[in-house]
C-alpha positions in Angstrom: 32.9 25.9 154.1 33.7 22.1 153.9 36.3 21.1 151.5 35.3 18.0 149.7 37.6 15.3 148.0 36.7 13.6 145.0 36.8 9.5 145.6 39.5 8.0 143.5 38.9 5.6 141.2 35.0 6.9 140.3 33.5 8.2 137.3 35.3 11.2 136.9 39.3 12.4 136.0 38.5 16.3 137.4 40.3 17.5 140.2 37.6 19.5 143.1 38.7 22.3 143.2 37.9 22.5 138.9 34.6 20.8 139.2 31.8 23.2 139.6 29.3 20.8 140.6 31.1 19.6 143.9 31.3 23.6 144.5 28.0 23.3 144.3 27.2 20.2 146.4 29.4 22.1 149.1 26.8 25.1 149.6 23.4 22.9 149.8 24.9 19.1 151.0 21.7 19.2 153.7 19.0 19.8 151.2 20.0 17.2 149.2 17.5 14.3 149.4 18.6 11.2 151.8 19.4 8.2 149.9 18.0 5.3 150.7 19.8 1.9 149.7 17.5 -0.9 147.7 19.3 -3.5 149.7 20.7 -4.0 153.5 24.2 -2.1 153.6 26.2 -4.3 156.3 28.1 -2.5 159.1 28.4 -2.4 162.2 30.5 -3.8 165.0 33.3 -5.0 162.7 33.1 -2.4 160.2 33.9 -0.1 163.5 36.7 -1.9 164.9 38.0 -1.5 161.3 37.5 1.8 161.2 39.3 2.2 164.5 42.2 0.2 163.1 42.7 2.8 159.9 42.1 6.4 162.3 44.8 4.7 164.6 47.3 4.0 162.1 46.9 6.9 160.0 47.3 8.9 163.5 44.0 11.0 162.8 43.0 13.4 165.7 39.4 12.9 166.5 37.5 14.1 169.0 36.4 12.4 171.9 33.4 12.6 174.6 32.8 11.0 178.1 35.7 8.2 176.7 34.5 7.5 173.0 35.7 8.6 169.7 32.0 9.2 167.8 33.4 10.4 163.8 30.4 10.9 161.4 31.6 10.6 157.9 29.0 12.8 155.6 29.4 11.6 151.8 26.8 13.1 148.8 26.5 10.1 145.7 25.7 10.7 142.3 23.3 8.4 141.1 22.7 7.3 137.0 19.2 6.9 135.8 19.3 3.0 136.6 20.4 3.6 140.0 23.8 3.0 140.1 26.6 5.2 142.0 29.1 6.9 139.7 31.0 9.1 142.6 30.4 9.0 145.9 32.4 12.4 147.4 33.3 12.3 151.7 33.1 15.6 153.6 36.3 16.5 154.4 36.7 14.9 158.4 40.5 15.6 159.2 41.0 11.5 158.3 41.1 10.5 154.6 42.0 7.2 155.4 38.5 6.8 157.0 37.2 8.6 154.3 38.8 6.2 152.0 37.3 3.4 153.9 33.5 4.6 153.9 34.2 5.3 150.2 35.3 1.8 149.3 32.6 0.2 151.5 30.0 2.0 149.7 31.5 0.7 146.6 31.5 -2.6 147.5 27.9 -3.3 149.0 26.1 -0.1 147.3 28.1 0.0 143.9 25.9 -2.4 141.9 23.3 -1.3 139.8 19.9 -0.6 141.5 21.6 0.3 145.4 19.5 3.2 145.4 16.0 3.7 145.5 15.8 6.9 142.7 12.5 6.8 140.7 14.1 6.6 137.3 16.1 10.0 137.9 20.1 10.5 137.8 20.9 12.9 140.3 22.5 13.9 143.7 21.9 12.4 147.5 23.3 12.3 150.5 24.2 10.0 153.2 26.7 8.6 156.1 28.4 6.5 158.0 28.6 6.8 161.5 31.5 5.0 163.9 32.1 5.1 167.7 35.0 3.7 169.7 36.4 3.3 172.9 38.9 6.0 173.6 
């Protein structure tokens, strides 16, 4: 089963392994319903290079094909009622500096209230952030 970590600095104080609702998200993460984002979330080419900057520093050991590092971050978001994210909890992927990065880029172009389209319901999504780099 993937272990998830609870994004520092959200709505909550609990630890994961005491919250019974990321216990939760952990068994049925791919049923959960896609998020889709009310506005543009920027990323690409410089978001990757940055990403590249944090996996090399912090030494993570990702995997590589035909010459390229591909490292999918999966991350589930708790939504309120008006739309706004109140956690946003990363898949563990070997590299919680990266996961710390998707985490605080969410935050900072999806963190406002209304970033997801959610009908007037509070509940769970999923989404993710994809990177590629040279090897």
């Amino acid at each position: 089963m993937l272990e998830l970590i609870l994004a520092a600095g959200m709505a909550s104080a609990t630890t994961p392994a005491n919250d019974p609702v990321i216990a939760e998200l952990s068994k049925d993460f791919y049923s959960l319903e896609l998020a889709e984002f009310t506005k543009r979330i920027p990323f690409r080419d410089r978001h990757e290079r940055q990403a590249e900057r944090i996996a090399k520093k912090a030494n993570c050991k990702l995997h590589s094909e035909v010459g390229w590092i591909h490292k999918r971050v999966d991350f589930a978001l708790e939504v309120s009622n008006s739309g706004k994210i109140k956690r946003i909890i990363p898949f563990d992927t070997g590299c919680p500096e990266l996961e710390n990065y998707v985490i605080e880029h969410i935050k900072e172009y999806a963190g406002k209230d209304g970033a997801v389209d959610h009908a007037g319901k509070g509940k769970w999504y999923r989404q993710s952030m994809t990177f590629r780099w040279p090897e």
